[in-house]
N, C-alpha and C positions, 0 to 999 in steps of 0.2 A: 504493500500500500504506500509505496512512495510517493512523494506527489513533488513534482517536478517538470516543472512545464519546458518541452523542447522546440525551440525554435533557431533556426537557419538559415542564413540572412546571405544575401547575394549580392554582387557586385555586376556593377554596370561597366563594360568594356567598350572601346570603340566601334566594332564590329557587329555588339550588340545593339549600338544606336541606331547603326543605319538599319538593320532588323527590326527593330523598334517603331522607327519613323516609315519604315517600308508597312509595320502591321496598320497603323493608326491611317496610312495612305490606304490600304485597301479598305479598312473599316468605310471610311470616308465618300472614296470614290466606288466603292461595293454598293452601296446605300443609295449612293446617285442614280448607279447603273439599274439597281432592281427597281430604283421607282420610275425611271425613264422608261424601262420596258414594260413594266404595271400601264402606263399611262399608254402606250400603242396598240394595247390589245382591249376589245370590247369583251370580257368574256360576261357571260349573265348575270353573275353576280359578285360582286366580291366584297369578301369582309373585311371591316374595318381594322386596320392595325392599330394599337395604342403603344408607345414605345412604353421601357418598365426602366427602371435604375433602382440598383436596392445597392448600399452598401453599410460600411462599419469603420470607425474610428475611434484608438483609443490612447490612449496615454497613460503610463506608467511609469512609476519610481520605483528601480531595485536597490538594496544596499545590503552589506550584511560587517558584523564586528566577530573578528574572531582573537581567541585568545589562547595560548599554547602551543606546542611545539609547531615551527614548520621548517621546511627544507631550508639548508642554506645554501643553495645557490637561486633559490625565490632570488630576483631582482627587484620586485615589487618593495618599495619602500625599506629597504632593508634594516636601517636601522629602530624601525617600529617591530622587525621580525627577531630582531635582538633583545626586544624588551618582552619578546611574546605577544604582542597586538599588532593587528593590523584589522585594514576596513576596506571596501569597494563600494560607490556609489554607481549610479551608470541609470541615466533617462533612456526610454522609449518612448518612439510617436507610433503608429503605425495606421494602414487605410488600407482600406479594402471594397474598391467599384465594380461591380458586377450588371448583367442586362442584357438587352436587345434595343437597339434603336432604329433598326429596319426590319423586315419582314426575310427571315430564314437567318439573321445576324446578329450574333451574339457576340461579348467583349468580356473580359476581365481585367483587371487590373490592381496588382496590388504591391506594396513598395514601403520603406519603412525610414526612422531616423532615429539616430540614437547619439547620442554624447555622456563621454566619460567623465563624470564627474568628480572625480579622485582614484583612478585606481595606483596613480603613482607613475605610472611608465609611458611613454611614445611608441609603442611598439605599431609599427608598419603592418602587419597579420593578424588577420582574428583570429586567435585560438579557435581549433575544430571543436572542441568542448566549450568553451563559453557560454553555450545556452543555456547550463544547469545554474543558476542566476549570475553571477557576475564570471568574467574570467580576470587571469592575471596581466593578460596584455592588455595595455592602453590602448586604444585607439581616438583620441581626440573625436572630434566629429565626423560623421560618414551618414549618406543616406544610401539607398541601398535599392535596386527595383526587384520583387519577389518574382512578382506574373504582369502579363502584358500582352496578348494573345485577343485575337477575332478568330471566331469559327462561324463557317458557314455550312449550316444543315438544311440541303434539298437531296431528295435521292435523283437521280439520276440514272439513266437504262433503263434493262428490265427486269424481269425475274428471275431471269439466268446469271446475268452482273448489273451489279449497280452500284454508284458510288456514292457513298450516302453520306459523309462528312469531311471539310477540310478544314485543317486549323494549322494558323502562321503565327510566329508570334515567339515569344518566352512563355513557355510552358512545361509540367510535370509530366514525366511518365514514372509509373510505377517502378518498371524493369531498373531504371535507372536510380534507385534508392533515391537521395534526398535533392540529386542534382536536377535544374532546371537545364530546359534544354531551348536554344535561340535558332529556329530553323522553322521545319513545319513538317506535317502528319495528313494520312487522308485513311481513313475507311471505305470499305470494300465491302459488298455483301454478291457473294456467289449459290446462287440456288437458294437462296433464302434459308439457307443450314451452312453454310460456312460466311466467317464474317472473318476481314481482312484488314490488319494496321502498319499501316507502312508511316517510317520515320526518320529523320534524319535532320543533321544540323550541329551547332557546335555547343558544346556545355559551357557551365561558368560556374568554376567551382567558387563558394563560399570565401576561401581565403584568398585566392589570387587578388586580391583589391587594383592591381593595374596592369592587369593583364602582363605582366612581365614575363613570366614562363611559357610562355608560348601557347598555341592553342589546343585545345583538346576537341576533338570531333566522334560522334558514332555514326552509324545505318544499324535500322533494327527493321523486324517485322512481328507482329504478331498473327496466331491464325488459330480461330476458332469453331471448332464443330459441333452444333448439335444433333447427336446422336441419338437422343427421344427426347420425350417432357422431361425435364429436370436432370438430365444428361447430359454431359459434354467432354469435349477433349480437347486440351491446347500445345499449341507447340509455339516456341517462341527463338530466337536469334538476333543478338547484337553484337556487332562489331566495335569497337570501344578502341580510340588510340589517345593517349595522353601522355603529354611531356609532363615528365616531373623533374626537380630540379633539387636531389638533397643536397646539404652543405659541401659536397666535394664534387661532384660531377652532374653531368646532365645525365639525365634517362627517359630513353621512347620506349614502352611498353604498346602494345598492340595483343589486345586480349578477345579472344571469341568464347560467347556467352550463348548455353544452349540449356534449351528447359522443355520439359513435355510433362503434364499433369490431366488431371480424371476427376470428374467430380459428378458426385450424382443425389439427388436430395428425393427422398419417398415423400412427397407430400409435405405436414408441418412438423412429421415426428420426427426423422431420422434423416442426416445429411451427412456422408463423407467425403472427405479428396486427397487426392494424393500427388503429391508434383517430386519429380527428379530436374537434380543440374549439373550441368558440365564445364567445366572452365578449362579451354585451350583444349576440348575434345576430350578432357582426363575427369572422370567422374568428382563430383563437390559433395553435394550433397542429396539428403533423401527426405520429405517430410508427407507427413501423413495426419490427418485431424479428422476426430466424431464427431457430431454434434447430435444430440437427441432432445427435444424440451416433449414435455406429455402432461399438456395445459390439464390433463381432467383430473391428476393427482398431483399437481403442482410440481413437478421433478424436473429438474435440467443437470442434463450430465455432458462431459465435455472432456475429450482425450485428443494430445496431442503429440509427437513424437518428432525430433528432429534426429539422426544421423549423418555427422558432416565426417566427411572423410578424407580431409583435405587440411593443411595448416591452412587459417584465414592470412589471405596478405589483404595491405591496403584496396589493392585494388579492385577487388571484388566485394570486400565489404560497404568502401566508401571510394567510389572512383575516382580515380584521379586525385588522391589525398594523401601524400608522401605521410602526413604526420600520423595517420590513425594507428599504425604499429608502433611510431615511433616512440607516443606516448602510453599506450594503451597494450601494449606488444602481439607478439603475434598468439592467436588463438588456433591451440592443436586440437587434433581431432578427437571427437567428443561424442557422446548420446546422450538426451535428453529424455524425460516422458513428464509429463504435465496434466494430473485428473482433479477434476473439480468436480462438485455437487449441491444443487441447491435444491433443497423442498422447502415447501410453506406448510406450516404446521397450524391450519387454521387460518383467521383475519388477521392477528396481531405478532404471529411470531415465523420465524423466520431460519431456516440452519444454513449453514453454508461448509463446506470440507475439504479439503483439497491434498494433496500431495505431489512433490516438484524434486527428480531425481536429475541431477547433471553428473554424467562422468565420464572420466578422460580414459580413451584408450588405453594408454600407457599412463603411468603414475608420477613416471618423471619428466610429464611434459608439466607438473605443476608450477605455478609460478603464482605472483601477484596477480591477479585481476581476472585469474585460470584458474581455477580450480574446481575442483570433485566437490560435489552437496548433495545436502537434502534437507529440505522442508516440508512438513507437515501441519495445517492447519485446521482448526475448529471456530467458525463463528456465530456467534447467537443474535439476531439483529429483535428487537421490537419497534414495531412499528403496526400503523402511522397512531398517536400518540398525540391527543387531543387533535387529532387529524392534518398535524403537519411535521411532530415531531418522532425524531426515530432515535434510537440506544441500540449501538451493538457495541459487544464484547469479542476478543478474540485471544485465544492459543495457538502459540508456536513450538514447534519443535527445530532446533536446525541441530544437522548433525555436518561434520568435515573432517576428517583422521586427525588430529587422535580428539575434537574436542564435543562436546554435546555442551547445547544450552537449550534451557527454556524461557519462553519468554511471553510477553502477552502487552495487548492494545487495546485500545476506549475510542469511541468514537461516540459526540453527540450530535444529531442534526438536527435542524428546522428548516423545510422548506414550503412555501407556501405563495399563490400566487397572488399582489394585490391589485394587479392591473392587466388587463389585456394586452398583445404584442407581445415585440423582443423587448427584455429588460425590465418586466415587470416582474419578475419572483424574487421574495428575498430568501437569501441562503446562507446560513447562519450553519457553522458545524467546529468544531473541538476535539481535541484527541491526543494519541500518543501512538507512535508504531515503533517496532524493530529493526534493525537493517543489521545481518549477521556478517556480511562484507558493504563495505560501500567507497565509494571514491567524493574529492570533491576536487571540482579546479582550480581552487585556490590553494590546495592542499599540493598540487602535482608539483609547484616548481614551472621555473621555467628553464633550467640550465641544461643539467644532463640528468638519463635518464635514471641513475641511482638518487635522484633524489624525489622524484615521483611516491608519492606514497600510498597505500590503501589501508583505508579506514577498517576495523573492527570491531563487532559490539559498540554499536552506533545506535542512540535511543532518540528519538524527535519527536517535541511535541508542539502542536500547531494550534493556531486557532486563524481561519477566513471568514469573512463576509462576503455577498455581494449584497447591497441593499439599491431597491429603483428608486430614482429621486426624480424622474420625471417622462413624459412618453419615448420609448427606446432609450434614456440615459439612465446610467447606474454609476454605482459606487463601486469598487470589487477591490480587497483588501488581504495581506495575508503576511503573519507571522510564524518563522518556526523558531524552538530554541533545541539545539543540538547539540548534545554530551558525547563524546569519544576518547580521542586521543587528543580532545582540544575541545573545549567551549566556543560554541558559535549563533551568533543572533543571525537570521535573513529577515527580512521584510521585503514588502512591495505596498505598492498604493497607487489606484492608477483610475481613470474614468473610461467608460466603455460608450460611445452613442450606435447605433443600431438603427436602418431608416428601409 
């Protein structure tokens, strides 16, 4: 039950401007062209379009004080790291436009700013970690473009092929973990059972802030079949080339990414799937997941299994990211199994169960931030509780050679809505959790990598708000204080509007 908000923030390159100003041209002159050809044709009837605009803005103050040991080659204010304190402040703006302003044309847009408000340092790079609240590198002021993308959905053809979506722009693909990609995509529908995603264009990773390292490019496809009602099968392929550039040499990597997966869902009771991968042709990994909910005895059961058989490098977990081994190191190969269970035991109460096995192949691929576990958990929730408030309680068990602990959490809620719309519930909640390993990045160091550290027997206790204070604007609020290998206050405080 960590709660830890992750976000990953992009950089706008030259390359990607003219992409950029190339999308907002088609937006523009798209919109032109559909209503000019609207206007040429008599057909008998035609409906009204209303253009839509919805979006979100909010702002946010993160900070946190900490007290106790930390790495000594931290740079970060160093002689506060001598007395044992130190602190990070760090503002966020961020916006979020979304919509249609012609007919079959849609837009997103969304982009962020932030300024360091003490972290102590001028560092040129955003820590890849950073997002777990503050990082230890400075960055002065930077804004940042997330997404930035028009699509246009008309099908096209016939039944046999058609092309039924195209989108230009900075946008996400899934395949591509957390990177945006500044190019464009088009969907494919063949036979109306196979459905087709072609993509391509250049990435921009997160830290690169001036595109210095030269450019990183993929082509991928996706292609999916269904095979009956609630049936299907995918296969997928990308091509991925990124310069990376570690402190002593350059390096081109050039990595092909292959996935085939099976999923099939009986109706509302029972759903599984199963996906394999491949990296460079040489098998990665294998995953597998249950899912069964059986609304008439309130039961949800949920199994999940991963087998990687692969050391993770950077580049497959976080593309094109020299640093994610660096700091984080490399992760050997491993299995996992993950079961949870929830029944409802009447209107007011609530159990929940779970069991969580990770382990390593070999024993001596253990390391920091690697390692063999297990947890076991028991929760009891009551609710709802004068009809907005809920109480759970929870048991842990974690085990890791040679250590066993037990351990247990609170949690109180109030949630309730007093207004209509986004941003009318208030959300009031309290508590305490465990974290049997935990990391923080302020804790990591920025030097070398023996001074990176991981947290153990880590206890956190929080309290959030959000409260509405007017149509779509809110309050939204949150402290934790955290005991380990160091005393540590975070906060935030930020306003959300919503339209």
């Amino acid at each position: 039950m960590k709660h830890a908000e992750k976000t990953m923030k992009r950089s706008l390159c030259l390359p990607s401007q003219l992409v950029l100003a190339a999308c907002f041209a088609a937006a523009f002159f798209g919109g032109a062209m559909a209503a000019e050809t609207a206007s040429n044709r008599t057909p008998a009837r035609v409906d009204a379009f209303t253009p839509e605009v919805h979006g979100a803005f909010s702002t946010r103050f993160e900070g946190n004080l900490m007290r106790g040991a930390f790495p000594v080659g931290d740079t970060n204010a160093s002689a506060a790291n001598q007395a044992g304190e130190r602190g990070d402040r760090l503002l966020w703006v961020r916006g979020l436009l979304r919509g249609e302003l012609a007919r079959d044309f849609s837009f997103e847009a969304s982009g962020s700013f932030r300024s360091d408000l003490g972290s102590g340092t001028n560092g040129r790079f955003f820590n890849p970690l950073a997002n777990i609240y503050t990082g230890q590198l400075g960055f002065g002021n930077e804004a940042f473009l997330d997404t930035a993308f028009v699509t246009f959905t008309r099908s096209f053809g016939s039944a046999a092929f058609a092309l039924d979506e195209i989108k230009f722009g900075r946008f996400y693909r899934a395949e591509l973990g957390s990177l945006p990609l500044d190019g464009a995509g088009v969907s494919l529908s063949v036979a109306k059972r196979l459905s087709v995603k072609l993509y391509g264009g250049v990435l921009s990773p997160f830290y690169e802030l001036q595109d210095a390292w030269g450019s990183d490019w993929t082509v991928g496809a996706d292609l999916r079949l269904k095979i009956a009602s609630g049936m299907s099968a995918t296969v997928d392929y990308q091509f991925l080339r990124s310069a990376q550039y570690p402190v002593d040499a350059a390096v081109v990597t050039m990595d092909h990414r292959l996935g085939a997966g099976f999923s099939h869902r009986i109706g509302s009771i029972l759903g599984y799937q199963a996906s394999f991968r491949a990296l460079d042709f040489s098998p990665f990994d294998a995953r597998v997941r249950v899912d069964s909910i059986l609304e008439k005895i309130g039961l949800d059961l949920h199994l999940s299994g991963v087998a990687r058989f692969a050391t993770t490098n950077s580049n497959f977990v976080n593309p094109a990211n020299p640093y994610f081994t660096g700091v984080m190191g490399a992760s050997k190969p491993f299995c996992s199994v993950d079961l949870s269970a929830s029944k409802a035991l009447g209107r007011y109460l609530s159990v929940d169960g779970g069991y969580f096995f990770r382990g390593l192949f070999t024993t001596n691929d253990a390391s920091a931030f690697n390692r063999s576990y297990m947890r076991g958990f028991l929760a009891v929730a009551v609710h709802p509780i004068l009809d907005a408030l809920t109480v759970s309680a929870t048991g842990d068990v974690w085990a890791s050679a040679p250590r066993v602990s037990f351990s247990g959490g609170f949690d109180v809620s109030y949630d309730e809505r007093l207004r209509p719309g986004p941003g009318g519930r208030i959300k009031l909640s309290a508590g305490t959790y465990f974290s049997y390993y935990a990391y923080d990045t302020v804790d990591l160091g920025s030097a070398t990598g023996t001074n990176w550290i991981e947290k153990v027997d880590v206890r956190t206790w929080y309290a959030k708000a959000q409260i509405p204070l007017a149509a779509g604007l809110s309050l939204d609020a949150r402290y934790e204080f955290e005991q380990g290998i160091d005393i540590s206050h975070h906060f935030r405080a930020g306003i959300n509007y919503e339209f």
